[in-house]
C-alpha positions in Angstrom: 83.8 -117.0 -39.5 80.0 -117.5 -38.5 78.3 -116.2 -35.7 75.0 -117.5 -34.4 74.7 -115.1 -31.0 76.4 -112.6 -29.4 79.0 -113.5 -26.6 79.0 -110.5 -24.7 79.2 -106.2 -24.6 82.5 -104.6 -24.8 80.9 -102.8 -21.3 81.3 -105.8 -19.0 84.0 -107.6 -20.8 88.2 -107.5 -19.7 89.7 -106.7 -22.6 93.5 -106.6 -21.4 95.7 -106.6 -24.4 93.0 -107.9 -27.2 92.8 -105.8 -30.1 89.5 -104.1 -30.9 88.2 -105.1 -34.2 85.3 -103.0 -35.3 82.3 -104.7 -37.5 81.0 -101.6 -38.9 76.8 -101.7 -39.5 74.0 -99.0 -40.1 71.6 -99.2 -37.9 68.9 -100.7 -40.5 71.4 -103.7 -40.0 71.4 -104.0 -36.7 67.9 -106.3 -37.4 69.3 -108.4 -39.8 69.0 -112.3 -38.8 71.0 -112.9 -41.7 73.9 -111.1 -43.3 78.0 -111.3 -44.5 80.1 -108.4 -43.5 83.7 -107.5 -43.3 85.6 -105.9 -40.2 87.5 -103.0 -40.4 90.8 -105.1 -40.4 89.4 -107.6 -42.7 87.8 -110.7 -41.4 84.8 -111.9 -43.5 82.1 -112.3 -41.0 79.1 -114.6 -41.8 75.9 -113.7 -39.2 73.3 -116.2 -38.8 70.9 -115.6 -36.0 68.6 -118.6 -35.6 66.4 -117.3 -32.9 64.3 -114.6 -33.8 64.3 -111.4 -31.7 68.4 -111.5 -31.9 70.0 -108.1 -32.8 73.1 -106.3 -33.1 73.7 -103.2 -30.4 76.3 -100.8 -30.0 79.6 -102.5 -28.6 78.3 -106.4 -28.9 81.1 -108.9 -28.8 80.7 -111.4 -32.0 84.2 -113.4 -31.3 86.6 -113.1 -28.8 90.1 -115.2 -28.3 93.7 -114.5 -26.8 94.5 -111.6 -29.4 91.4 -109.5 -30.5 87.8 -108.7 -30.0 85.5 -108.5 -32.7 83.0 -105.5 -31.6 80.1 -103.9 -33.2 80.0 -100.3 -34.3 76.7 -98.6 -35.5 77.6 -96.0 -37.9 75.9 -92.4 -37.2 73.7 -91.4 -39.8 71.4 -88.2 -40.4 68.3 -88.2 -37.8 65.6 -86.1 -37.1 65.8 -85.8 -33.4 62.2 -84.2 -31.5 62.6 -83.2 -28.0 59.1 -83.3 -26.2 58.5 -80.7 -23.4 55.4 -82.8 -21.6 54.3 -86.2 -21.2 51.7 -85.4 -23.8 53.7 -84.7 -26.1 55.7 -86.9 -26.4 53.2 -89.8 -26.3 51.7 -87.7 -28.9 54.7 -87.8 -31.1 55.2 -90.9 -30.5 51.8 -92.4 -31.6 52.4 -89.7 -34.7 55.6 -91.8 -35.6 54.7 -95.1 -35.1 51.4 -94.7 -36.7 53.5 -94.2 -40.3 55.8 -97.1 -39.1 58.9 -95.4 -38.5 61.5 -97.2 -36.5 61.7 -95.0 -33.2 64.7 -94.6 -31.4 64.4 -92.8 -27.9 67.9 -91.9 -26.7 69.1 -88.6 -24.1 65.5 -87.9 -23.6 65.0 -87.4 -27.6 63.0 -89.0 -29.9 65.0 -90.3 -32.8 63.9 -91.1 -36.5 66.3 -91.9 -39.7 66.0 -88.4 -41.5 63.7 -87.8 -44.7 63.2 -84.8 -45.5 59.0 -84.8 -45.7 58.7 -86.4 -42.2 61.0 -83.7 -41.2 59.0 -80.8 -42.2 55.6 -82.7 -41.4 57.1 -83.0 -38.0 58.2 -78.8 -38.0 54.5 -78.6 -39.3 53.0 -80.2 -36.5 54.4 -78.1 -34.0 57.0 -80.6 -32.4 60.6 -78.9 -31.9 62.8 -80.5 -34.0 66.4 -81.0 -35.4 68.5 -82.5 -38.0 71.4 -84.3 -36.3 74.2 -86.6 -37.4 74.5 -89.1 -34.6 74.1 -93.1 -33.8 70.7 -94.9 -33.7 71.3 -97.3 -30.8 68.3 -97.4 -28.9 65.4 -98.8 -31.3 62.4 -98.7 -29.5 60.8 -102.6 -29.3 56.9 -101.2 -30.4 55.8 -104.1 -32.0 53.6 -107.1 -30.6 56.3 -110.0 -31.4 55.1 -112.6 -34.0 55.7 -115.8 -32.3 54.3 -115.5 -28.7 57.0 -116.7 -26.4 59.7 -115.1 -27.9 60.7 -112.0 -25.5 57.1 -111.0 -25.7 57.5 -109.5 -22.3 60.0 -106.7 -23.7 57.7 -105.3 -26.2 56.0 -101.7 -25.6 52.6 -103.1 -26.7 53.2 -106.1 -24.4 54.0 -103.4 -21.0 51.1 -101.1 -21.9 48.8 -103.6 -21.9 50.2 -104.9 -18.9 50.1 -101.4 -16.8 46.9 -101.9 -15.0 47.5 -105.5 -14.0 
């Protein structure tokens, strides 16, 4: 089966007696324009996102007919999770981050990173209060000026700072 686009989110979709099928993904997939995966019940699924700035999120409907729903799943993984106590801070961690190029996740007031183990302590080191958790990534934060211009340029952080005093 090939997909080119999502057809929906499991949030605003009537299931009524459809069968979930979960396409498992880590979140460093969740990017990929291109990939072949296989559902927990064991369809082969072929992705092939043409457009760029498509992505996978938590509970996206890939196929959908009269007997089951195929539904993405990010996996949890290990995190470092930083919980700022000001504004300052956590713009401040958050320029820290993304000036290594780290994806960023911000989810339940948190700032989430994919754990390794000398950001960790670099993090401790700085002073920020943080934590090792095992949970999803769902939320990546959109930081990056997009590389083609029209393409959901408006959605990028870079794109609404910039924009702020307009």
């Amino acid at each position: 089966m090939i997909i080119n686009e999502v057809t929906g989110n499991l949030k605003e979709f009537d299931l009524g007696n459809r069968i979930i099928d979960l396409l498992e993904i880590e979140w460093f997939e969740s990017t990929k324009r291109i990939q072949r995966k296989k559902t927990k019940r064991g369809d082969d699924i072929a992705i092939k996102f043409l457009k760029e700035g498509q992505r996978l999120r938590q509970d996206d409907i890939l196929y959908a007919d009269d007997q089951k729903v195929i539904v993405v799943a990010i996996l949890p993984c290990d995190a470092i999770a930083v919980k700022p106590t000001t504004l300052l801070e956590m713009g401040s961690v958050c320029y820290e981050i993304g000036n290594k190029h780290l994806p960023m996740f911000i989810q339940n007031d948190e700032v989430l990173v994919p754990f390794e183990e000398p950001i960790f302590k670099w993090l401790s080191a700085s002073g920020y209060k943080t934590e090792k958790i095992h949970t999803q990534l769902t939320n990546l934060l959109n930081s990056t000026v997009q590389p083609h211009g029209s393409h959901n340029e408006s959605s990028s952080l870079f794109f609404k700072i910039m924009n702020i005093g307009k």
